[in-house]
C-alpha positions as CSV (number, residue, x, y, z in Angstrom):
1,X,-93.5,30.3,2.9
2,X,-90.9,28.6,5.1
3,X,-87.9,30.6,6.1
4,X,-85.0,28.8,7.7
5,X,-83.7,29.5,10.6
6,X,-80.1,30.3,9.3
7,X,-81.9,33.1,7.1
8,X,-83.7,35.0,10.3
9,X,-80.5,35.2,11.7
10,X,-79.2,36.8,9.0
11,X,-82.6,39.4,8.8
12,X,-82.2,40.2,12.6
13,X,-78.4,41.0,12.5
14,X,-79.1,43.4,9.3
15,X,-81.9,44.6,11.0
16,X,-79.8,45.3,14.0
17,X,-77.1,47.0,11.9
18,X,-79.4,49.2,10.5
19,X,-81.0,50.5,13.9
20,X,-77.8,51.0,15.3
21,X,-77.4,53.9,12.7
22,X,-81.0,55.3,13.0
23,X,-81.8,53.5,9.7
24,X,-84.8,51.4,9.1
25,X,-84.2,47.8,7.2
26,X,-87.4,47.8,5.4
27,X,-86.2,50.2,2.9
28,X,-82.8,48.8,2.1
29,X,-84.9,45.9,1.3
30,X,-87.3,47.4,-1.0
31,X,-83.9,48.5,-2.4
32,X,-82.8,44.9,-3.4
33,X,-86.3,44.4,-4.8
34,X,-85.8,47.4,-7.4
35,X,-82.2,46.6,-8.0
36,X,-81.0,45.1,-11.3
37,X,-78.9,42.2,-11.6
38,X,-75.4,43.3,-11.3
39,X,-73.2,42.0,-14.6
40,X,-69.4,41.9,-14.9
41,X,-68.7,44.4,-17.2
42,X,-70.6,47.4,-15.2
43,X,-68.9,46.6,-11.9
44,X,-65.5,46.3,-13.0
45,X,-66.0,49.5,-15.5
46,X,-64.8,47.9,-18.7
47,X,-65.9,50.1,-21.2
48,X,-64.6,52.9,-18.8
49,X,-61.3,51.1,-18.4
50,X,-60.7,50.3,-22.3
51,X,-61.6,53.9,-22.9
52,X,-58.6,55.1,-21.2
53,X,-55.6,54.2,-23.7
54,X,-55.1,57.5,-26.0
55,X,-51.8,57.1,-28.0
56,X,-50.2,60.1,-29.2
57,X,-48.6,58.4,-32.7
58,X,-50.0,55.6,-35.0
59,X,-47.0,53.3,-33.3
60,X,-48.6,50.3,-32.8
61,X,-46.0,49.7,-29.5
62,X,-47.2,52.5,-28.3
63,X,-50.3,51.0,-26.9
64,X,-48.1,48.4,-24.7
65,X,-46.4,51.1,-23.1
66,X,-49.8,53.0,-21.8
67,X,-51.5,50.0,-20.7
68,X,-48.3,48.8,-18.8
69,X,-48.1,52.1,-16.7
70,X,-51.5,51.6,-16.4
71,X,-51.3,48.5,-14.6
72,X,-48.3,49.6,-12.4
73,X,-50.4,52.2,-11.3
74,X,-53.6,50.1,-10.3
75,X,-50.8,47.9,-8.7
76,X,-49.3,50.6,-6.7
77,X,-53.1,51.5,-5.8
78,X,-53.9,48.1,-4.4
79,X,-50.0,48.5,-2.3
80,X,-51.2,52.4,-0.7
81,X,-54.4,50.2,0.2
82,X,-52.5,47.5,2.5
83,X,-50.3,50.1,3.5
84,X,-52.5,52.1,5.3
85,X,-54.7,49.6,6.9
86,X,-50.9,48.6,8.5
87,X,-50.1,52.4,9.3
88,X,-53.8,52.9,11.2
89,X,-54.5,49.6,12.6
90,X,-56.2,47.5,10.0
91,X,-59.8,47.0,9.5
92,X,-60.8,43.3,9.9
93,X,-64.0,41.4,10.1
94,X,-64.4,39.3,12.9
95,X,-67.8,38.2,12.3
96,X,-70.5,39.0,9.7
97,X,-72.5,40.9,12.4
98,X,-69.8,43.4,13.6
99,X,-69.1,46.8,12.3
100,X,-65.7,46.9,10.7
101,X,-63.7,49.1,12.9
102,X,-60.2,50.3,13.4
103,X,-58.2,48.2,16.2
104,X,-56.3,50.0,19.3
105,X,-53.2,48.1,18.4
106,X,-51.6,46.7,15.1
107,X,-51.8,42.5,15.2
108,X,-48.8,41.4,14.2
109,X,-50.2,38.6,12.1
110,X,-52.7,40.9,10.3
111,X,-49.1,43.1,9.6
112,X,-47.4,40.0,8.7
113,X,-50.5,39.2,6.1
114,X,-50.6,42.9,4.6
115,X,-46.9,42.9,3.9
116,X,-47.3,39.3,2.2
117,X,-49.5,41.1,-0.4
118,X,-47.5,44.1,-0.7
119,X,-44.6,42.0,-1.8
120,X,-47.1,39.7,-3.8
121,X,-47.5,43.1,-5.7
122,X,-44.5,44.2,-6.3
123,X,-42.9,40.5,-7.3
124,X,-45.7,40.4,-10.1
125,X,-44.8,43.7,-11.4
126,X,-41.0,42.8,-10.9
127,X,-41.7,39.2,-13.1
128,X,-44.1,41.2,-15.4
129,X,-41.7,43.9,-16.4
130,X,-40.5,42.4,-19.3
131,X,-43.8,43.3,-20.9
132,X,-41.6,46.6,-21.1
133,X,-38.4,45.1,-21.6
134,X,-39.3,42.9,-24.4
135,X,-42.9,43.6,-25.8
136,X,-42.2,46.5,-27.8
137,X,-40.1,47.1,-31.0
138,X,-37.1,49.2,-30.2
139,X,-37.5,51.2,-33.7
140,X,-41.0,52.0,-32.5
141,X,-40.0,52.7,-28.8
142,X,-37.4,55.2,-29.5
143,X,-39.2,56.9,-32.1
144,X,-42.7,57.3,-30.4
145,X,-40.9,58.2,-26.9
146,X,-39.8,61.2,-28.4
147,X,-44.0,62.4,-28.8
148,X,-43.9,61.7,-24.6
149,X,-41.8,64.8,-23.8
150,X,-41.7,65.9,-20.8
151,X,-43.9,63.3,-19.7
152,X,-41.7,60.4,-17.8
153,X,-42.4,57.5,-15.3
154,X,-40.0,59.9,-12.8
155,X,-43.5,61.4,-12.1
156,X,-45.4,58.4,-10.8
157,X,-46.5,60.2,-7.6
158,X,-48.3,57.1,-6.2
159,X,-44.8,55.4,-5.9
160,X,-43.7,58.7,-3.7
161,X,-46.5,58.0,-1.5
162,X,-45.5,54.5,-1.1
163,X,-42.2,55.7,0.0
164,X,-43.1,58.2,2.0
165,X,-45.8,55.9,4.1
166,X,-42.8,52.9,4.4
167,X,-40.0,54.6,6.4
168,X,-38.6,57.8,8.3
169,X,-37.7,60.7,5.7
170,X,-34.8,60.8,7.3
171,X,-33.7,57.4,5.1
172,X,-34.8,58.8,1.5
173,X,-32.7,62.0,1.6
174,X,-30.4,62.6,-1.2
175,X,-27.3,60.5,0.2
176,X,-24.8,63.8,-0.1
177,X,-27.0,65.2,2.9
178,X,-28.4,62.2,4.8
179,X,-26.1,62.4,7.9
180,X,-26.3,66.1,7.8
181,X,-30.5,66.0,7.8
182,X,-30.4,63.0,10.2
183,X,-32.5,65.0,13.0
184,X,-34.2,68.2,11.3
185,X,-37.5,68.6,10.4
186,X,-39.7,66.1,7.9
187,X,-40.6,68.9,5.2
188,X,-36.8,69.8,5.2
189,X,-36.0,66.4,4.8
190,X,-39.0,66.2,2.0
191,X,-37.4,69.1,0.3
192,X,-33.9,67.4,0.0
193,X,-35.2,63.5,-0.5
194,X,-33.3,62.0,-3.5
195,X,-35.7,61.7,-6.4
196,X,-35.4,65.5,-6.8
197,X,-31.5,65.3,-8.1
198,X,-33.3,63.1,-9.9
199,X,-34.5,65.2,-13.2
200,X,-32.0,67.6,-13.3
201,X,-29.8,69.0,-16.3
202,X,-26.2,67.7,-15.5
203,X,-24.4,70.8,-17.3
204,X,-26.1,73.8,-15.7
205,X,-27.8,71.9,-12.5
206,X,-31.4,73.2,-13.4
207,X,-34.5,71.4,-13.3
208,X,-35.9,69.7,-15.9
209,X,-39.5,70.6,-16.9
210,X,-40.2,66.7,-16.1
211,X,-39.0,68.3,-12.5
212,X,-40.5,71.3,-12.6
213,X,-43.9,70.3,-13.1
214,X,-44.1,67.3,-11.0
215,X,-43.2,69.5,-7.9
216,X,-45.7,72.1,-9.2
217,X,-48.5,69.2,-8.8
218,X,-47.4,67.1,-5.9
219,X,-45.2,68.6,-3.6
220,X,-47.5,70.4,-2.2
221,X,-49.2,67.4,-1.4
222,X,-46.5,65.6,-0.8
223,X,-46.2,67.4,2.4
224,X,-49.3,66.8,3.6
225,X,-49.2,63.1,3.3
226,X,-45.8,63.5,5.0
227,X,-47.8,64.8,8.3
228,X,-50.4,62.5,8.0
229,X,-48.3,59.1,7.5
230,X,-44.7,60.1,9.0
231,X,-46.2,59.0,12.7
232,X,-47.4,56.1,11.8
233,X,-45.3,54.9,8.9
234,X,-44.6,51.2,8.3
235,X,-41.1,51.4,10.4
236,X,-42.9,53.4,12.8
237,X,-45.5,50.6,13.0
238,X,-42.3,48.1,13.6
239,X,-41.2,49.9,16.5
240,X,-44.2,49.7,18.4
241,X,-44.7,46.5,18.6
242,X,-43.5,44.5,21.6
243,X,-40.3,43.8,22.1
244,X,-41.5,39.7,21.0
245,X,-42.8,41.2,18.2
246,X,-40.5,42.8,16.7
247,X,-38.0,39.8,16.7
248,X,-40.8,38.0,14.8
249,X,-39.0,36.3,12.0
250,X,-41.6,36.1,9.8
251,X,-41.8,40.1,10.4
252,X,-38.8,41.1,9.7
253,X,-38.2,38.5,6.0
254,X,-41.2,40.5,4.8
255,X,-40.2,43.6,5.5
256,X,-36.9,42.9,4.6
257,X,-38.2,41.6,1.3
258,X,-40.3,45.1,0.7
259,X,-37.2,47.2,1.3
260,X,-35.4,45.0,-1.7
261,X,-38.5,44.8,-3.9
262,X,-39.1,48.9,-3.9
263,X,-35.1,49.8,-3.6
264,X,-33.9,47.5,-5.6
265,X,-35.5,45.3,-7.4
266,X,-37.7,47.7,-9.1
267,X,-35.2,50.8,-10.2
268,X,-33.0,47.8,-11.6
269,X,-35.7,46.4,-13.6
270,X,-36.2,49.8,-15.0
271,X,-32.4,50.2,-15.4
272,X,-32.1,47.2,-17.2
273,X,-34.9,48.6,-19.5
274,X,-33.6,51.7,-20.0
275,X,-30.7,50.1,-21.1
276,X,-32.1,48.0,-23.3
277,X,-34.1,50.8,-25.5
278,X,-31.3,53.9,-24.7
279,X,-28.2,52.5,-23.6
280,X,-26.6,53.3,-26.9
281,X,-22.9,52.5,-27.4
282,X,-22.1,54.9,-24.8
283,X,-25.2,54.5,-22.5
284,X,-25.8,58.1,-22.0
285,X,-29.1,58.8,-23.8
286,X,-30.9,60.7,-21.9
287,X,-34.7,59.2,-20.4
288,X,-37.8,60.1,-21.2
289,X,-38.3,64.3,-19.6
290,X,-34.5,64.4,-19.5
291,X,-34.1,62.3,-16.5
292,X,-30.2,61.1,-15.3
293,X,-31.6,57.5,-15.4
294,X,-28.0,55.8,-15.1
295,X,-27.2,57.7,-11.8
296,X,-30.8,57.7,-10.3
297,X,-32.0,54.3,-10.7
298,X,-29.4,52.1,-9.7
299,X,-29.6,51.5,-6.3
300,X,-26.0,51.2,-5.1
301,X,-25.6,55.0,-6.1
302,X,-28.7,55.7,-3.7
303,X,-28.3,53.7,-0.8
304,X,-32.1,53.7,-0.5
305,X,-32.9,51.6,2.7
306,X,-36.1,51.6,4.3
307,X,-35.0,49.3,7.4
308,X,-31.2,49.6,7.6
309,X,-31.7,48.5,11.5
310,X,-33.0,44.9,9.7
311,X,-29.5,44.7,7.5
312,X,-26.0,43.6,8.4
313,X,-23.1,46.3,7.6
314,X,-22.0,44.3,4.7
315,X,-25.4,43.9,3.5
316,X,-26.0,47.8,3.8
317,X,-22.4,48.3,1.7
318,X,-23.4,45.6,-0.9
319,X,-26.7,46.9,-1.3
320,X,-28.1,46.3,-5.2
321,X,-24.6,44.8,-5.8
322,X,-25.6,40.7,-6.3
323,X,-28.4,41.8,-8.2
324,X,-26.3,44.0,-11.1
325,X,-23.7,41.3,-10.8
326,X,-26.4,38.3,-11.6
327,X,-29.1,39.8,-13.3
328,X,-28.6,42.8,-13.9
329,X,-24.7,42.3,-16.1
330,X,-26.2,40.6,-19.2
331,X,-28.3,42.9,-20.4
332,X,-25.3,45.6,-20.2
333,X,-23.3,45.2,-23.4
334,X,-20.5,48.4,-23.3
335,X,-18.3,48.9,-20.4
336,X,-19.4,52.5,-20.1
337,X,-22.7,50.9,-18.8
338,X,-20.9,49.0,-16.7
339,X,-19.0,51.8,-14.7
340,X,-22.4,53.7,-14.2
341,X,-23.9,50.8,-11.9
């Protein structure tokens, strides 16, 4: 039997591979001898993944909503994937025969590439949100919501980790103590970041149980994330690259354009959403678990910004203002919904 030439060099660098970790190749390929063909729907899980959908009413809508939030979350998955190869260095192939391995510095281009997809994310779920907006009946929506209770998108926890891996803490605390936290400790900037004044019950200033339980599950772990991604966070990542580097153009529109996508654009395409299915004629419906949507998602409230060193002043003191003005205005039909952004 004639082998070609190109195919021993494959067999010699697996073989190779395998003696560099004690291992011998002669069994891996006995392996691919006894293994069945692989088909589509066992790799990607599609029995597993249509399984997963479990209304709590006989709304038909309510189907849209689950698989939407489903999707967000495999999208926010795929954005904590690019993210950390960024915060620890990237793994890369350089050649079929190499181990992947962690570099000793961060490549600009290979940080340039990651953010491209991380904003490639985001725009699609941005574009894709009116799935949310649009694809359900509003009889339906505000009738099966109420079975959701005190389940609410506020406890996406994925999101937090994306916002915690993407800047200093000292840029997500609540605004009323920013200045004041500006040099203390991460956890006691954790403790006061914004999203927790974000579920709470204006008249008596208690948490909701949306609140309650999401810091019951996470915080915990929120913290711990915090020490492992705080040193090497995406800013952090910025700042130690080379003076050149870091005036990289190309650099600094994509992270410019991920501070806008998860600051912005995103709470306002939930705002105008919520506004859509609850603004009410005096938009003050409360969300889904209780949650102060018209003071916690619109971004000019907030002053969320990842890279305010990246931003002019007016910039910083328009921030989320074009967008409500353009976009965000037409879907706002009572004044009161006006003031609140």
């Amino acid at each position: 039997m004639d082998i070609s030439e190109e195919t021993l060099k494959k067999i010699q660098i697996l073989k190779d591979k395998y003696a560099s970790i004690g291992q011998n190749i002669d069994s891996y390929l006995d392996g691919l001898i006894f293994a069945n063909p692989l088909t589509y729907w066992d790799y990607i899980e599609v029995d597993a993944l249509l399984s997963l959908q479990k209304p709590k009413t006989d709304f038909p809508d309510e189907k849209i909503f689950i698989v939407y939030h489903q999707i967000t979350e495999l999208y926010f998955s795929l954005v904590s994937h690019e993210m950390e190869q960024i915060c620890f260095n990237g793994k890369n192939i350089s050649d079929i025969g190499q181990d992947l391995g962690w570099k000793d510095k961060l490549d600009v281009d290979f940080f340039i590439a990651r953010l491209k997809r991380i904003n490639m994310y985001f725009d699609t779920l941005v574009k894709s949100f009116d799935v949310m907006r649009f694809g359900m009946e509003k009889e339906q929506f505000t009738k099966f919501r109420m079975s959701l209770l005190s389940a609410s998108g506020f406890q996406t926890a994925s999101y937090r980790y994306i916002e915690i891996a993407s800047t200093d803490l000292k840029y997500l605390v609540h605004q009323s103590k920013r200045e004041e936290l500006q040099n203390s400790d991460i956890h006691e900037q954790l403790d006061n970041i914004y999203w927790r004044r974000g579920a709470i019950v204006e008249d008596t200033g208690e948490k909701t149980l949306t609140l309650r339980d999401f810091e019951t599950k996470y915080l915990a772990e929120f913290h711990e994330f915090a020490d492992k991604y705080q040193p090497v966070n995406i800013w952090k990542k910025f700042q130690q690259l080379d003076a050149n580097d870091q005036q990289n153009q190309s650099l600094r529109k994509e992270l410019r354009e991920f501070d806008v996508n998860v600051n912005v654009n995103w709470p306002l395409v939930h705002f105008r959403t919520a506004a859509h299915y609850m603004g009410g004629p005096k938009g003050d419906e409360k969300g889904t678990g209780g949650t102060n949507w018209q003071k916690y998602l619109p971004p000019y409230f907030q002053k969320r910004v990842f890279y305010p060193e990246l931003w002019s002043e007016q910039e910083l003191n328009e921030w989320g203002k074009k967008w409500v003005e353009e976009v965000l205005a037409e879907g706002l039909k009572t004044e009161t919904l006006k003031d609140k952004v």
